[in-house]
TORMIGU-532055 format. One record per residue (C-alpha): residue number from 1; residue in one letter; x, y, z. Coordinates in steps of 0.2 Angstrom, whole numbers. Example, Ala and Ser with C-alpha at 12.3 -4.5 7.8 and 13.67 -1.06 7.14 Angstrom:
REM residues 2
(1, A, (62, -22, 39))
(2, S, (68, -5, 36))
//
This chain:
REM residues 350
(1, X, (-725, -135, 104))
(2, X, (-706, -130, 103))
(3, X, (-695, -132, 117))
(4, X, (-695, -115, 121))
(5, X, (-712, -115, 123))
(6, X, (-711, -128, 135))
(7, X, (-701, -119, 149))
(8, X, (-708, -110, 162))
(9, X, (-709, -90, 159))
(10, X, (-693, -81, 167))
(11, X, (-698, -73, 183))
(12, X, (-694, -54, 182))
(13, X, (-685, -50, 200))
(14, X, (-693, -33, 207))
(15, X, (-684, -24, 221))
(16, X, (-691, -22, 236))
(17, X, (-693, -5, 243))
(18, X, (-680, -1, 256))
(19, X, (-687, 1, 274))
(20, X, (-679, 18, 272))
(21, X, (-684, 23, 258))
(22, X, (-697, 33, 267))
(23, X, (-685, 44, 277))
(24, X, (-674, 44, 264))
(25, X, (-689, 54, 255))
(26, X, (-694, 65, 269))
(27, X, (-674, 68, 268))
(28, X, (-673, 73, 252))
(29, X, (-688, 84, 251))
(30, X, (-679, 91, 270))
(31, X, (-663, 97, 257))
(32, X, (-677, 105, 246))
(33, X, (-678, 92, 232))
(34, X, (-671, 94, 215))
(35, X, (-665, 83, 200))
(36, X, (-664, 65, 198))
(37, X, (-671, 62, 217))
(38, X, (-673, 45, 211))
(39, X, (-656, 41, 208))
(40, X, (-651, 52, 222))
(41, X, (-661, 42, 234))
(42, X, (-651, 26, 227))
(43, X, (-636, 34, 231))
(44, X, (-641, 36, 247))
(45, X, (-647, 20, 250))
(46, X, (-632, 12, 244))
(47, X, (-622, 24, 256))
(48, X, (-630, 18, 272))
(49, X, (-626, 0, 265))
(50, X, (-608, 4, 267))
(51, X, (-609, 4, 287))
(52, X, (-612, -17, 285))
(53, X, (-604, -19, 268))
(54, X, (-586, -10, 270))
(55, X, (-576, -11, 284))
(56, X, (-560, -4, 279))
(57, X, (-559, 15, 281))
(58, X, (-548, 18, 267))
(59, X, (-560, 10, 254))
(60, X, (-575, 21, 261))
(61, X, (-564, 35, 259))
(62, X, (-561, 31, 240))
(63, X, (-580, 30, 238))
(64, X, (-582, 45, 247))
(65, X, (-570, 54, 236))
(66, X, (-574, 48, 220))
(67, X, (-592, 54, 224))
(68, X, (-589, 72, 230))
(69, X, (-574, 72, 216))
(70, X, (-587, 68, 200))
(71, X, (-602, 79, 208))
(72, X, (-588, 94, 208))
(73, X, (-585, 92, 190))
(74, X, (-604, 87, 185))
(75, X, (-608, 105, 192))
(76, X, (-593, 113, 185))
(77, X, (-596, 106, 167))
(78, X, (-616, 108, 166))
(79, X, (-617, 127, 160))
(80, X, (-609, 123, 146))
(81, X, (-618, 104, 142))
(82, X, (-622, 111, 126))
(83, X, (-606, 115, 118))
(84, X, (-594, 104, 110))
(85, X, (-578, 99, 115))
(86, X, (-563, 93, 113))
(87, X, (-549, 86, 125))
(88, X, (-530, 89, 123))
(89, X, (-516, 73, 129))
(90, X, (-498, 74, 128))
(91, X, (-483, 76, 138))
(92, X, (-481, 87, 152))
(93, X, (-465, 90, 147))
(94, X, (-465, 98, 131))
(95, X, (-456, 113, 131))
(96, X, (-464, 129, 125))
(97, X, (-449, 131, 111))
(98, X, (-454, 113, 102))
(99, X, (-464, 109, 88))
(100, X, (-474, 98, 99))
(101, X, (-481, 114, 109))
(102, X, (-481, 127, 98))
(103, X, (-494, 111, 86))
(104, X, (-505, 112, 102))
(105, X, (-508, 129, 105))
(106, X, (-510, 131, 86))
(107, X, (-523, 115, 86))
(108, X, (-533, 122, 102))
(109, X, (-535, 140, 92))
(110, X, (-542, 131, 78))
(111, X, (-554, 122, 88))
(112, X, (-558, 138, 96))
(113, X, (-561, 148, 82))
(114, X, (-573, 132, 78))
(115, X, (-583, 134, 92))
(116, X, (-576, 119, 102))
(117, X, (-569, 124, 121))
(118, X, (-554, 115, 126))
(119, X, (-553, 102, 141))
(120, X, (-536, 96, 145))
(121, X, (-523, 92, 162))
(122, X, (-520, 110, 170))
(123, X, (-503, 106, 171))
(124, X, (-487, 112, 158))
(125, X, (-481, 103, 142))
(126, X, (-495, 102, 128))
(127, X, (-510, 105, 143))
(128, X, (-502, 120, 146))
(129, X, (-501, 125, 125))
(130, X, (-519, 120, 125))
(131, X, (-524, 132, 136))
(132, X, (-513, 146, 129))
(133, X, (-522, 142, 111))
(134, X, (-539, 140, 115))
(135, X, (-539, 156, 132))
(136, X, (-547, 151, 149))
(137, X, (-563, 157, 143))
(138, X, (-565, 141, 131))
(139, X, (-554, 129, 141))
(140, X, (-558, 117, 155))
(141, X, (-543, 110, 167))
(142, X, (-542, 94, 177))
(143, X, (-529, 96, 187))
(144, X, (-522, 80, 198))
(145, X, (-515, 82, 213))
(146, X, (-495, 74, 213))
(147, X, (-483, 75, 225))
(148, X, (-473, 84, 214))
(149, X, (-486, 95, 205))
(150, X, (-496, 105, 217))
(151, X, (-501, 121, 208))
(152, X, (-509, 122, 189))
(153, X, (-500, 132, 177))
(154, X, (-503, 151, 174))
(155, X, (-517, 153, 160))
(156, X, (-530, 142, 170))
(157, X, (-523, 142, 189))
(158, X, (-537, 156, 193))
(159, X, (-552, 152, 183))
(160, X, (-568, 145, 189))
(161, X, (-566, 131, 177))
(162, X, (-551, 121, 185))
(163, X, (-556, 104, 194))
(164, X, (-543, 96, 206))
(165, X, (-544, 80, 206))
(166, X, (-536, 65, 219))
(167, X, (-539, 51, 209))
(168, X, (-533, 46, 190))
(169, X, (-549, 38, 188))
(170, X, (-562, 52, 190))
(171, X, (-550, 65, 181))
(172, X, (-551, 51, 165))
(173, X, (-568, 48, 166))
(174, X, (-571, 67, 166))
(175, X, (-562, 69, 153))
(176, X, (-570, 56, 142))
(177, X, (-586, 58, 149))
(178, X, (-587, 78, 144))
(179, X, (-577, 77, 127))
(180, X, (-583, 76, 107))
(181, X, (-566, 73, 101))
(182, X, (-548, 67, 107))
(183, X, (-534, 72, 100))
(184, X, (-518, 66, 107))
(185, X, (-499, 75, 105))
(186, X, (-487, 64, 109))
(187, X, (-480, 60, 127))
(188, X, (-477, 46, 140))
(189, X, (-487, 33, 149))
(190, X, (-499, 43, 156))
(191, X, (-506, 48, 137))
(192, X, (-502, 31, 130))
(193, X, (-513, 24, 144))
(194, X, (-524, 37, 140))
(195, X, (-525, 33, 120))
(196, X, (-528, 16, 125))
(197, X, (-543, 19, 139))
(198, X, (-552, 30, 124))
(199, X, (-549, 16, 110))
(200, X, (-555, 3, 123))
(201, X, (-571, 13, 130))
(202, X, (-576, 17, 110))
(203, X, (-572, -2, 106))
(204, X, (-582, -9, 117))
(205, X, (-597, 1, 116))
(206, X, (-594, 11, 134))
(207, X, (-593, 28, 128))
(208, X, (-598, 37, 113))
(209, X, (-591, 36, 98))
(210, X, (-581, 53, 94))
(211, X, (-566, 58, 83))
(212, X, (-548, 51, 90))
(213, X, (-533, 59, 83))
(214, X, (-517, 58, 84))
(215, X, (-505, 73, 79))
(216, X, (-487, 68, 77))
(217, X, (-473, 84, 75))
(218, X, (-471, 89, 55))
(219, X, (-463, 72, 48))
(220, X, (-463, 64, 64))
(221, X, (-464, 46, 68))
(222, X, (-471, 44, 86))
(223, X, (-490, 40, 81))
(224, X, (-484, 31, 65))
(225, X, (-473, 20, 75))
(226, X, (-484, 17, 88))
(227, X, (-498, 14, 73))
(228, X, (-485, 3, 66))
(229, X, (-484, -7, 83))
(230, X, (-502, -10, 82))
(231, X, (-502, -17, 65))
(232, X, (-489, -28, 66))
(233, X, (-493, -37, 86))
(234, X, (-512, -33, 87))
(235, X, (-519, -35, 69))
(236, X, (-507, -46, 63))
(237, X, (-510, -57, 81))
(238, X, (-530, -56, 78))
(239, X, (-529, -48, 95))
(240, X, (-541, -34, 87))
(241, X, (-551, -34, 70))
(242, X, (-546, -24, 57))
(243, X, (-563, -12, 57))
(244, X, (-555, -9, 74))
(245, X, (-540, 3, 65))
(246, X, (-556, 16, 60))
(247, X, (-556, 21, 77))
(248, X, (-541, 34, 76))
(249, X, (-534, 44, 63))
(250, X, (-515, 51, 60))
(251, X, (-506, 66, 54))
(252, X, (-496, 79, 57))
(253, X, (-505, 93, 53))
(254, X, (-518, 103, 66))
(255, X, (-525, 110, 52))
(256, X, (-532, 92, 45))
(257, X, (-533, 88, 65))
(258, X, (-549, 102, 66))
(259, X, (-554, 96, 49))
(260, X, (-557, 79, 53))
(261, X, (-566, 83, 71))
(262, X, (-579, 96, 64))
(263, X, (-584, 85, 47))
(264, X, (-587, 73, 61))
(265, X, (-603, 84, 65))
(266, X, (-606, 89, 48))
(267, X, (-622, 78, 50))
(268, X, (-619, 66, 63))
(269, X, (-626, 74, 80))
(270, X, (-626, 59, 92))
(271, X, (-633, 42, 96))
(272, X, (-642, 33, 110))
(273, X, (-649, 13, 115))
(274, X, (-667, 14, 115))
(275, X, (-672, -2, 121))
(276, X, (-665, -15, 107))
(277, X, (-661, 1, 95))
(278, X, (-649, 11, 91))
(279, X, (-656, 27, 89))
(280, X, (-643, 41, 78))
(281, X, (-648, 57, 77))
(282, X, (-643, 69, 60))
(283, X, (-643, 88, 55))
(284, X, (-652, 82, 40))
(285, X, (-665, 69, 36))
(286, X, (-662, 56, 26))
(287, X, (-666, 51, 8))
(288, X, (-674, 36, 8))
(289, X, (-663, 29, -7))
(290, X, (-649, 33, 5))
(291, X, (-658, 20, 18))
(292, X, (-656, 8, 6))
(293, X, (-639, 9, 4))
(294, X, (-635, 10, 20))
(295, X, (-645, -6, 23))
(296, X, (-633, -15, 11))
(297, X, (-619, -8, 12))
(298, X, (-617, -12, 30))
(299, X, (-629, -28, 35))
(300, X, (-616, -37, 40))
(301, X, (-620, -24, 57))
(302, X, (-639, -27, 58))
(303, X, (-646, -37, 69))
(304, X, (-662, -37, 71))
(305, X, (-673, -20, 62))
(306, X, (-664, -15, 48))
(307, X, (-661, 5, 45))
(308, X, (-675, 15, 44))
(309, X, (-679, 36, 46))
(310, X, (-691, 35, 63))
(311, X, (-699, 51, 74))
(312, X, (-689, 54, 93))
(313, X, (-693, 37, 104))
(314, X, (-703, 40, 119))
(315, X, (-690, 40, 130))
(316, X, (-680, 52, 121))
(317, X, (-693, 65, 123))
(318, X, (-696, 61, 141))
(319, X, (-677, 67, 142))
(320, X, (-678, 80, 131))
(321, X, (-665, 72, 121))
(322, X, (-661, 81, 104))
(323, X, (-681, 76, 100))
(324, X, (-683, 90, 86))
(325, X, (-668, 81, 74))
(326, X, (-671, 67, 63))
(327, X, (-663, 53, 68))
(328, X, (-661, 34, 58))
(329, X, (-663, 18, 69))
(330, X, (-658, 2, 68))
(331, X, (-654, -16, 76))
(332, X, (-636, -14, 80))
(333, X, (-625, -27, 83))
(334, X, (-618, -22, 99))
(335, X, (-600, -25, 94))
(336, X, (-595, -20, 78))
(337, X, (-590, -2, 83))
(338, X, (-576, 0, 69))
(339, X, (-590, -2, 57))
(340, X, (-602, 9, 65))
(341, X, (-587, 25, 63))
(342, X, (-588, 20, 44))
(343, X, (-606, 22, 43))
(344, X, (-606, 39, 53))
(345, X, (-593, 45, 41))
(346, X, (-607, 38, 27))
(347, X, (-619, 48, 36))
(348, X, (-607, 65, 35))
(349, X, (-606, 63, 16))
(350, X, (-624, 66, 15))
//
């Protein structure tokens, strides 16, 4: 008998009921029910927790703002759950007369014209040229409340659309969190802190892999040099792997920007963890001697099943979850996400 065999099994903890969870029921069904009640019930739950666990106002009043802040823009964002979309960065003070501006608009038409709407900051600069490109019928704004910027600018000031946000952090996470593809114009800290939040979250596995690019003016340098910074103190430093680079893309051209995002859809529809899976959905199924290569070409990824064509899991059709595509499934590292991009753009060359 092997030593693993000889240890006691691992005891499972199971949560015990709240002793409100009754009323917490009989509240929820008082509001008239709805989605998610389970959830909703933890929420609660973990709402009345705060009356022993925080003491200081000011941090109850963080939670409570982050909450009411990211319900607003759920609701806001879920008539249009099912169309694509990209989200504009850059400088707030871009000036309508520079390349820069007159790139963004350009870029958001494009992406418009492609059935993409538009989510970007509600204030001026490149938000502002996004807006004006894509019109307020295909644009989001998330507008952030500053001491010097109150108002959102005049395309999207009026439409129902707009979100104000108090905090940085709920207006990135909506921003990430409702987005297909990135596509950054150059601009100051607030979108290189963005550029590096999106490569971090899609590195590490905590968001969905999408398209980031990055669109310098014609035969500018901003994205090169910063790409150039990168290579030579991150890659060079084995701060980051080399895989890691596959992550974003550079040019100068909106044209080749809008190209890059839609082939990213060409076949590739989305991807989910089922259990120890990952389950990738396609707009085509897959040739079996196409399996095979993908099994070869990138073991060095597999850990566990190797690639195979499989029906919607369980608890994809319990969420409705894209169940009528064909989708491939595999053991996935968990941490080789540079490699996962180069097989998505395998699977668009199908």
């Amino acid at each position: 008998m092997s030593a693993t065999q000889n240890r006691p099994a691992r005891r499972v903890p199971v949560r015990r009921e709240s002793p409100l969870a009754p009323q917490i029921r009989d509240l929820i069904a008082a509001a008239g029910g709805g989605h998610n009640e389970d959830l909703v019930a933890d929420i609660v739950e973990n709402a009345l927790r705060l009356l022993r666990d925080v003491q200081r106002r000011g941090d109850v009043r963080v939670i409570a703002t982050a909450l009411r802040e990211l319900r607003y823009a759920f609701r806001v964002f879920a008539p249009y759950a099912k169309k694509r979309k990209v989200t504009l960065f850059g400088s707030a003070r871009m000036a309508p007369d520079r390349p820069e501006y007159q790139q963004a608009v350009e870029f958001a038409r494009q992406m418009a014209a492609a059935g993409f709407m538009v989510i970007t900051g509600a204030g001026p600069g490149i938000m502002q040229a996004g807006h004006e490109g894509a019109g307020p019928a295909m644009s989001f704004g998330a507008n952030i409340r500053l001491p010097w910027e109150q108002s959102a600018n005049p395309v999207i000031e009026r439409d129902e659309k707009l979100i104000t946000f108090k905090y940085f952090f709920t207006r990135k996470l909506t921003f990430i969190r409702h987005s297909d593809a990135l596509a950054l114009f150059p601009g100051g800290f607030g979108t290189l802190d963005e550029s590096y939040e999106a490569l971090t979250l899609m590195q590490t596995g905590k968001s969905q892999l999408m398209p980031l690019v990055l669109i310098d003016r014609p035969g500018g340098s901003f994205w090169k040099t910063w790409d150039q910074h990168v290579r030579e103190h991150l890659l060079r430093n084995e701060l980051i792997s080399p895989d890691d680079l596959k992550l974003y893309q550079i040019t100068d051209r909106p044209d080749q920007a809008v190209k890059w995002i839609t082939r990213f859809y060409r076949n590739y529809h989305s991807l989910r963890f089922v259990k120890d899976l990952l389950v990738i959905r396609l707009q085509h199924p897959p040739a079996p001697t196409a399996i095979a290569a993908l099994n070869e070409d990138f073991g060095d990824i597999v850990a566990g099943e190797p690639v195979c064509a499989t029906e919607a899991k369980p608890e994809e059709r319990e969420d409705d979850d894209a169940v009528a595509l064909p989708r491939i499934a595999f053991g996935f590292d968990r941490k080789s996400y540079g490699r996962l991009r180069q097989l998505i753009d395998v699977l668009n060359g199908w």
